[in-house]
C-alpha positions in Angstrom: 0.0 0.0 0.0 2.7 2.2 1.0 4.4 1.7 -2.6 1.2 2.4 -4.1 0.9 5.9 -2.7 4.8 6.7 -3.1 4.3 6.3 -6.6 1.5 8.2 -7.2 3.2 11.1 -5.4 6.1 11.2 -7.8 3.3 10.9 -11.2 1.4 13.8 -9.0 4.9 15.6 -9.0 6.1 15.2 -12.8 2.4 16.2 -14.1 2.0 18.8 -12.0 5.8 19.9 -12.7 5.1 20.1 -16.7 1.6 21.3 -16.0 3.1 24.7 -13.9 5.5 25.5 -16.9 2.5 26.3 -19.3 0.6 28.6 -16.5 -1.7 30.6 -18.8 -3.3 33.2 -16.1 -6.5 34.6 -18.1 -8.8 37.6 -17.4 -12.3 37.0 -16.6 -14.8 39.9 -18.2 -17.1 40.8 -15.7 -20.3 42.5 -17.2 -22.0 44.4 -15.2 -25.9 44.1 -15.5 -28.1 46.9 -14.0 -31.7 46.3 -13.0 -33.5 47.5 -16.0 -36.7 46.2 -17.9 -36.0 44.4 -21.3 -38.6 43.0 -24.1 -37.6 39.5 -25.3 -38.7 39.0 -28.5 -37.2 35.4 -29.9 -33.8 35.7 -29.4 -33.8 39.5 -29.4 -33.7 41.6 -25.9 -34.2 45.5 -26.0 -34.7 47.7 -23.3 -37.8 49.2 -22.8 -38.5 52.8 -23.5 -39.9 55.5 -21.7 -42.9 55.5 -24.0 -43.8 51.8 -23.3 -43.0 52.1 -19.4 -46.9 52.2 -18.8 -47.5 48.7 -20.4 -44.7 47.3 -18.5 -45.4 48.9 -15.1 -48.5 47.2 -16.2 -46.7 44.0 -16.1 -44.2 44.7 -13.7 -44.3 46.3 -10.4 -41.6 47.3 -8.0 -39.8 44.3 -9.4 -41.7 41.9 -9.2 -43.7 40.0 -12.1 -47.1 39.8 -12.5 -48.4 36.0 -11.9 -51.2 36.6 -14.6 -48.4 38.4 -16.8 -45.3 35.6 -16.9 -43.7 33.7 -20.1 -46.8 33.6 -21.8 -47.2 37.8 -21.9 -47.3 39.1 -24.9 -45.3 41.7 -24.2 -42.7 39.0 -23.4 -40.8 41.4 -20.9 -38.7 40.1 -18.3 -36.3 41.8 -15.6 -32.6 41.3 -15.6 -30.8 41.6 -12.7 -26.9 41.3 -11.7 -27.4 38.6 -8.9 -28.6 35.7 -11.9 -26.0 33.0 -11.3 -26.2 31.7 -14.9 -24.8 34.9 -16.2 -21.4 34.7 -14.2 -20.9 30.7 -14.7 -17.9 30.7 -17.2 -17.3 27.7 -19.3 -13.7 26.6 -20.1 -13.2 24.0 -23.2 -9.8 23.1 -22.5 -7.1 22.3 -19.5 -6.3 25.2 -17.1 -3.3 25.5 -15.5 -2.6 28.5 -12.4 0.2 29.4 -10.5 -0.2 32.2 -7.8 0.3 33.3 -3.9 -3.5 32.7 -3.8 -5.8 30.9 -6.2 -9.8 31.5 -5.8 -11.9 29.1 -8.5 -15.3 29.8 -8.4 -18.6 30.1 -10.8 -16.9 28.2 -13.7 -16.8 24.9 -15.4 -14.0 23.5 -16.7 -13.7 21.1 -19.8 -10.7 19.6 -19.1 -8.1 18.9 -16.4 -7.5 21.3 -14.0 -4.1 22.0 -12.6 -3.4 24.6 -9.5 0.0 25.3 -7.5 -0.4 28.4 -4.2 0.2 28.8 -1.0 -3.7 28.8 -0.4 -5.9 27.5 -2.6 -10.0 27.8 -2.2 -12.8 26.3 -5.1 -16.1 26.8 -4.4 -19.3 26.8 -7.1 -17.1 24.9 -10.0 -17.7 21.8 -11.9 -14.7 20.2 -13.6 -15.1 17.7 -15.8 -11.7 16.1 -15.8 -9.0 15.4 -13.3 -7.8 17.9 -10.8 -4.4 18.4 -9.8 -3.5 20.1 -6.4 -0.2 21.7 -4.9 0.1 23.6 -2.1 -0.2 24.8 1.3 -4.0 25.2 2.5 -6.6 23.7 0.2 -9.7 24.3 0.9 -12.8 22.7 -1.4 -16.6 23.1 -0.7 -19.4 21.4 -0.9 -20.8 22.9 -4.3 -18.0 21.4 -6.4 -17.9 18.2 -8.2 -14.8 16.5 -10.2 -16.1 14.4 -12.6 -12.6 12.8 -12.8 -9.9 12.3 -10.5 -8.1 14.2 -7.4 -4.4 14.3 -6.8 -3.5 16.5 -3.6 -0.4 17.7 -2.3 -0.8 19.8 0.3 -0.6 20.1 4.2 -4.0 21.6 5.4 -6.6 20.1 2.7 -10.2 20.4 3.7 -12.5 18.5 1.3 -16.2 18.5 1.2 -17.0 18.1 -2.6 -17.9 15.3 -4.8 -15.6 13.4 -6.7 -16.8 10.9 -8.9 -13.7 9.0 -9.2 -10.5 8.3 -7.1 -9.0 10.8 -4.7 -5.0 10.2 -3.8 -4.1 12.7 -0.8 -0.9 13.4 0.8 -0.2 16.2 3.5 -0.4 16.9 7.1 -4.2 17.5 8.0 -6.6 16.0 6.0 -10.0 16.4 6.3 -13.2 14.5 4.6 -16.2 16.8 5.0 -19.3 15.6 5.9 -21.0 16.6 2.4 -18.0 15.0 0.4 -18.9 11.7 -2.0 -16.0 10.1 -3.7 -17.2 8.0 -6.0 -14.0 5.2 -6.1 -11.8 5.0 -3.6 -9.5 7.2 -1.0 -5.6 7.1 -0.7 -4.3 9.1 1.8 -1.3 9.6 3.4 -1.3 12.2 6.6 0.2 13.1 10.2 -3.7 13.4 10.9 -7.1 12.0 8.7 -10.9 12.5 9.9 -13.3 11.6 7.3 -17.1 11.9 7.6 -18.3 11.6 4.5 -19.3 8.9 2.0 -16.0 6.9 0.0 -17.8 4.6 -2.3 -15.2 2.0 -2.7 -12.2 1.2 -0.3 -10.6 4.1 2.0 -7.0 3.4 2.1 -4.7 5.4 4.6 -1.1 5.6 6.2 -1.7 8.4 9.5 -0.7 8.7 13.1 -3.9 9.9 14.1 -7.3 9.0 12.2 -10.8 10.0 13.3 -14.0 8.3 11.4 -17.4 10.5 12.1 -20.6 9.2 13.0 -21.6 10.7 9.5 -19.3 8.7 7.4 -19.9 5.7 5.3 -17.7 3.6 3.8 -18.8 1.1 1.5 -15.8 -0.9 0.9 -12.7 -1.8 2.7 -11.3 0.2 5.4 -7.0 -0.6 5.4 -5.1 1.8 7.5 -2.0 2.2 9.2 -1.7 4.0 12.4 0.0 4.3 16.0 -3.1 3.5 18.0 -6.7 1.5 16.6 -9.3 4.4 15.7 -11.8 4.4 17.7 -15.6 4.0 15.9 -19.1 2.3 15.3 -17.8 -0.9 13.1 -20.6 -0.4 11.1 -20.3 2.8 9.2 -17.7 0.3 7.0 -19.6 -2.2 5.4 -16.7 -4.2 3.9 -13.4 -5.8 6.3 -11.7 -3.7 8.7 -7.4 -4.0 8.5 -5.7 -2.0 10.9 -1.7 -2.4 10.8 0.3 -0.3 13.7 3.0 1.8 13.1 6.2 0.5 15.1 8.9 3.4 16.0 11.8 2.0 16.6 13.4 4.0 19.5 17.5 4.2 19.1 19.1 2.3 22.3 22.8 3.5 22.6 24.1 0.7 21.1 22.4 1.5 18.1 23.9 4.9 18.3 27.4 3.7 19.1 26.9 1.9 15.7 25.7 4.9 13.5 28.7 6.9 14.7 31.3 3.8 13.9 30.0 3.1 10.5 30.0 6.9 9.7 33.7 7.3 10.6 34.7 4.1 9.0 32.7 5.3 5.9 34.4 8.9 6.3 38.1 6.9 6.0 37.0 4.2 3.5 36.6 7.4 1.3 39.3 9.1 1.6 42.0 6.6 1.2 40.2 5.6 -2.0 40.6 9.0 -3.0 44.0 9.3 -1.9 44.8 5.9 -3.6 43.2 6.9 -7.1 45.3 10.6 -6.8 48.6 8.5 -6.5 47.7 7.0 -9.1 46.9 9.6 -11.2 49.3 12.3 -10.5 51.9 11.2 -7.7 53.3 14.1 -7.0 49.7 16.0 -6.1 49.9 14.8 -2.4 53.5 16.8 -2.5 52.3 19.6 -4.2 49.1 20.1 -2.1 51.0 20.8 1.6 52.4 23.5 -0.1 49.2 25.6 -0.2 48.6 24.8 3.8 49.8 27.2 6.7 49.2 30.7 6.0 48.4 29.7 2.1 45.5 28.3 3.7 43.0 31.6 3.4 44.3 32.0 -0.4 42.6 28.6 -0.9 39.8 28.8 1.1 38.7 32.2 -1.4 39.9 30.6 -4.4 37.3 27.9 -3.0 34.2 30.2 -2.4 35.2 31.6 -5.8 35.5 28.5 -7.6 32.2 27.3 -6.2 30.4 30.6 -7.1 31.5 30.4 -10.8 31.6 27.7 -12.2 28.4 26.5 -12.6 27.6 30.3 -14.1 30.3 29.8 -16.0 28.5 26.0 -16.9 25.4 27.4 -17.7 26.7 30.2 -20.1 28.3 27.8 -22.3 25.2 25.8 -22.4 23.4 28.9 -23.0 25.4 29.3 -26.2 25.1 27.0 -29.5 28.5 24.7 -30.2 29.8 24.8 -26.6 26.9 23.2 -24.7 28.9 19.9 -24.4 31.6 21.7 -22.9 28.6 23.0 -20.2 27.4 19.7 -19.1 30.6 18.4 -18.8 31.5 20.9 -16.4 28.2 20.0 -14.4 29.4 16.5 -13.4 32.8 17.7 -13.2 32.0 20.1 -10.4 29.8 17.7 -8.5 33.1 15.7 -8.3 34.7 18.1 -7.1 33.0 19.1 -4.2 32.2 16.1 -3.2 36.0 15.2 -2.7 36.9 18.4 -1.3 37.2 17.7 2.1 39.6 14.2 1.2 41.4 16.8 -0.6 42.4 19.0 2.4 42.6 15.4 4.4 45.5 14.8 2.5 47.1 18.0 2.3 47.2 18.2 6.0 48.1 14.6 6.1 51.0 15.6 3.7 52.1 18.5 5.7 52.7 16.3 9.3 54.7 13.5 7.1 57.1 16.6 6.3 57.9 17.1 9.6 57.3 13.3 11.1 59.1 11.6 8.4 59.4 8.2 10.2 55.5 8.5 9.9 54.7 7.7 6.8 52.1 9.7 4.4 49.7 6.3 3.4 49.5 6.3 7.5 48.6 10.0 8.5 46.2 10.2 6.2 43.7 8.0 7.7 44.5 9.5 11.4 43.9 12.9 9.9 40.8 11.7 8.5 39.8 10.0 11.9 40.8 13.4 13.8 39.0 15.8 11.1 35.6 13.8 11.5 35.7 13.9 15.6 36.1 17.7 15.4 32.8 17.7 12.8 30.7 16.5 15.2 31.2 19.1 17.5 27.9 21.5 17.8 28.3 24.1 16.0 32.1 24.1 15.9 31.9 21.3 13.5 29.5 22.8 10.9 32.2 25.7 10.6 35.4 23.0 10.3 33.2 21.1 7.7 32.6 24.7 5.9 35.8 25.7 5.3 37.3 22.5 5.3 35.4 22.1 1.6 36.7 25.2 0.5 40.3 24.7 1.3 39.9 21.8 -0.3 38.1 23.0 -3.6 40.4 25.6 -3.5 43.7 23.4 -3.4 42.3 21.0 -5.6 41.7 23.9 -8.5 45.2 25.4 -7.7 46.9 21.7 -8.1 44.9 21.8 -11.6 45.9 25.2 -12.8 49.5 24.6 -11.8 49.5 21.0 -13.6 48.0 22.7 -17.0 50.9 24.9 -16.8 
């Protein structure tokens, strides 16, 4: 169940992702109807002059029609007034995609899929007749909607009390089920809390720590759910089998602790003699060159570093930018990624090579892994180590492009 959610999270994520980069934001006309009498004749309406005001006062008075007078008048007259809700229901025939600080859908129906991505998000008086697509921070939809397709939601306050007719797949924090909400299919939802008191059709399946099941809900199919306690609730508001599987956290003893830490250190030395290994192998006399940018050369590579970092991937993404060197561009992507990642081995070693200058009956292939072992001690210092880790990757970016610029020449 749980794979089943995960990947309709990531589909949720790459449709909504293409759908966001065609946002096409249009402008609604709003006409503005005054009270007035009209004539209807066929398909024609004309307002009423002042000549034949008698015959309609005749008709109509202080707004209100005649019983004796209505459709079948032959004067046909009729009064128009801004508060008809068919005049401001706008029909959409094709997909609509919206991207703001706050969305508001309302009086429209839409033809196609809708897609929407804002911090708050409410629909209200809107039919869409295709799937709906949902990211965001507080969704809220009302009763007077209905999806005649599916709902994807990614959100982390979602109210919901519409109909869908077909599935609904939820992910977020609070999720709510309103008592006027219908899904016709089935409910997926994944949620730090999920109260549903409405009608699911089909099966409800959910992954929560807290769920809450209203008197007013009804579920027609199966109820599976995952959770840290049972939910408490009449059995028979599901009509189909009950499955209730509870969450297990796993509390850390110190052993297990003790064990984390070992296997990060051992992974933090593994690393960087592999590095150092492959670097003698490659160019032998980098480990000799390197100790040569440490003491007070030190803050020259710690801003060539911070430089280096800074620039290159502008300097990546201009040569992509521009036609025949684009290669060259996304070379320099993976090449940079490299980089930093081996950084801090980088300035392992250079120290390393530094103390085997002055201990030489301690040899180099030796230091390095104590340096390493002392270097990832110090980062897990508070504080103190985030600052070592910091500018220990940009001494060692900035060593490692000084070593290359020296080798080219």
């Amino acid at each position: 169940m749980k794979k089943k959610l995960l990947s309709i999270l990531i589909i949720f994520s790459i449709i909504l992702s293409f759908g966001i980069t065609f946002v096409n934001a249009e402008n609604e006309e709003n006409i503005d109807v005054n009270k007035a009498l009209y004539r209807v004749d066929g398909d024609v309406v004309t307002p009423i002059t002042d000549d034949e005001s008698g015959s309609a006062d005749e008709i109509i008075q202080d707004g209100v029609i005649d019983e004796k007078q209505n459709e079948d008048s032959e004067y046909g007259i009729m009064k128009i007034n801004e508060d008809t809700d068919a005049q401001d229901i706008e029909t959409v025939e094709k997909n609509v995609f919206k991207a703001d600080s706050e969305i508001t859908d309302s009086k429209k129906t839409v033809n196609g899929n809708e897609f929407l991505c804002s911090n708050k998000i409410n629909i209200e008086n809107e039919t869409i007749n295709g799937d709906l697509f949902i990211c965001g921070n507080n969704v809220k939809i009302k009763e007077d909607v209905t999806i005649n397709g599916n709902v994807f939601i990614c959100a982390s306050n979602i109210e919901i009390d519409a109909k869908a007719l077909r599935d609904v797949y939820i992910f977020g924090q609070y999720v709510s089920i309103g008592e006027n909400a219908e899904i016709g299919y089935s409910l997926y939802s994944g949620s730090e809390i999920l109260k549903v008191a409405g009608t699911v059709n089909r099966d409800i399946e959910a992954v929560a720590n807290t769920i809450e099941i209203k008197d007013t809900a009804n579920i027609l199919g199966d109820f599976n759910y995952s959770a840290t306690k049972e939910a408490e609730f009449e059995r028979t508001l599901v009509k189909g089998d009950i499955n209730f599987s509870k969450q297990v956290i796993k509390e850390k003893t110190t052993a297990d602790v003790v064990f984390d830490y070992v296997i990060s250190l051992l992974k933090s030395v593994i690393f960087t003699l592999i590095i150092f290994l492959l670097i003698l192998l490659i160019s032998p006399k980098f480990a000799n060159n390197s100790k040569e940018y440490m003491s007070l050369k030190i803050l020259k590579s710690i801003g060539i570093g911070l430089a280096s970092i800074i620039l290159i991937p502008i300097v990546a993404i201009f040569f992509i930018m521009i036609s025949g060197t684009s290669n060259f561009g996304l070379l320099l992507i993976p090449i940079y990624i490299v980089m930093f990642a081996i950084s801090m081995s980088i300035l392992t070693i250079a120290i390393a090579s530094k103390l085997a200058e002055k201990f030489e009956k301690i040899k180099l292939p030796i230091l390095v892994p104590i340096v390493s072992v002392v270097l990832w001690l110090v980062e897990q210092i508070p504080y103190v180590g985030s600052l070592v880790m910091l500018f220990g990757v940009l001494a060692g970016f900035g060593i490692l492009v000084q070593n290359l610029f020296k080798k080219k020449h």
